[in-house]
C-alpha angles and dihedrals in degrees: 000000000000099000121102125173123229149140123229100229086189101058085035085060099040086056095050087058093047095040083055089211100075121207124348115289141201098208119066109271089223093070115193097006096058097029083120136315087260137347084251091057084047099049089047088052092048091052092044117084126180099258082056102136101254084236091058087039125119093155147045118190115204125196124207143145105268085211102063115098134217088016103050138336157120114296118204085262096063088248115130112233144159149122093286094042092055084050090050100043085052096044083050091043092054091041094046091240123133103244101233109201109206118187110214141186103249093210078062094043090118097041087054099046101044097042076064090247090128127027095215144346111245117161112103084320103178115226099190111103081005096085106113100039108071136032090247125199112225114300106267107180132043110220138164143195117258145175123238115197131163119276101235081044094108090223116125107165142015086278101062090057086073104122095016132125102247121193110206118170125267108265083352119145087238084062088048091047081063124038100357119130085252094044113136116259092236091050089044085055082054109059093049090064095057116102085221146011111197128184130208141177099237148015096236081060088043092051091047085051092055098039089048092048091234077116130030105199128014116219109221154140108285096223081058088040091056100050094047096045086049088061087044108061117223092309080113141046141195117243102228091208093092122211106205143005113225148149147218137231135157109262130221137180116288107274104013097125098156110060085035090060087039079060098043101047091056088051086055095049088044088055092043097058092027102255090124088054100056098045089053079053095058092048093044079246100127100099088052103047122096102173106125094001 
């Protein structure tokens, strides 16, 4: 088997330093200044935990991967932003909850999210093969598993990547597509032709593999694909051969159906009057999206 699994500390390290905001984090990146937006805001939260009746809620703590771009991520100006953060604000905004953004470790998502820290995961979070875990909303974008090569690379499908070095990131779907126990027969085959697999934690370390040679092709999500290909020029190109359907839905903890529905129901209204539509505009997220359609 000529796979062999592996994550190049270096390069992780190097990414950390130009991305100025290093490895993925639980607590906020802006220190002090976004500790919270008071120490009363801080003390509610504390007291509120995600199985808080909605009547009783002030709050409403959202985890995500601060590197994962559209759907949430660190601007230049230390603000986290993103498609699934501007869903969430407005669904707190119609709910009269204060939106809390919590930065998480993804490789820590269910530790989070079951000791109570953070009431769901919402941030490109894949449903498929997912399905029992976690009490889900409807599904509410479309995505699918891709591979982004160069574009003087001379690879043109999934064939042509036997023998290559590959990045996936770190628990992705892209990772499960792959080698997961539910992993088709034909992208477990694969996998297995690849000269390499290599995980890493990000897809800021994934991009600087690629552009350094030390990879040849980056396994990803194709919403993510698009946005970092649109700041890239045309240095980079979409395989059209796909690895994987999937989609996406913001997940609770097992069992927690009620402030799943409370969520739901404000999505649905979103849809309804457009809101959800708009917000998919501004994040060149409209062709992806499937909520109310």
């Amino acid at each position: 088997m000529k796979k062999r699994i592996c994550t190049v500390l270096a390069i992780a390290m190097l990414a950390g330093v130009f991305a100025g905001c290093g490895n993925k984090t639980t607590e906020t990146k802006s220190s002090t200044a976004k500790k919270a937006a008071s120490e009363v805001t801080e003390s509610t939260a504390a007291t509120e935990t995600a199985d808080t009746p909605t009547s009783d809620r002030n709050t409403f703590t959202v985890g995500f991967d601060a590197e994962f771009p559209p759907y949430g991520y660190q601007d230049d100006n230390g603000e986290y932003i993103g498609f699934d953060l501007d869903l969430a604000e407005e669904v707190c905004k119609r709910n009269s909850w204060e939106l809390i953004k919590k930065p998480i470790d993804w490789d820590s998502k269910d530790l989070e999210l079951n000791s109570g820290t953070i009431d769901c995961i919402w941030n490109g979070f894949t449903i498929n093969g997912r399905e029992a875990e976690y009490t889900w909303t409807d599904a509410y974008v479309d995505n699918s598993q891709v591979f982004v090569v160069a574009s003087d690379s001379g690879i043109s499908s999934k064939s042509d990547l036997a023998g290559k070095a590959v990045a996936v990131q770190a628990d992705s779907s892209a990772l499960a597509a792959l080698t997961g126990d539910d992993a088709e027969e034909e992208n477990k085959a694969l996998a297995e032709s690849f000269g390499e697999l290599i995980e890493v934690p990000d897809y800021n370390t994934a991009f600087m593999n690629l552009e350094s040679g030390a990879v040849e092709a980056i396994a990803m999500d194709i919403g993510v694909a698009n946005y970092q290909l649109a700041s890239r020029g045309d240095a980079y190109v979409i395989l059209d051969d796909v690895l994987s359907a999937e989609k996406y839905g913001v997940g609770f903890k097992l069992g927690n159906i009620e402030l799943r529905d409370t969520v739901q129901n404000t999505l649905n209204d979103m849809a309804k009057d457009g809101t959800f539509t708009k917000i998919a505009e501004k994040w060149e997220l409209q062709d992806s999206v499937i909520l109310g359609k």
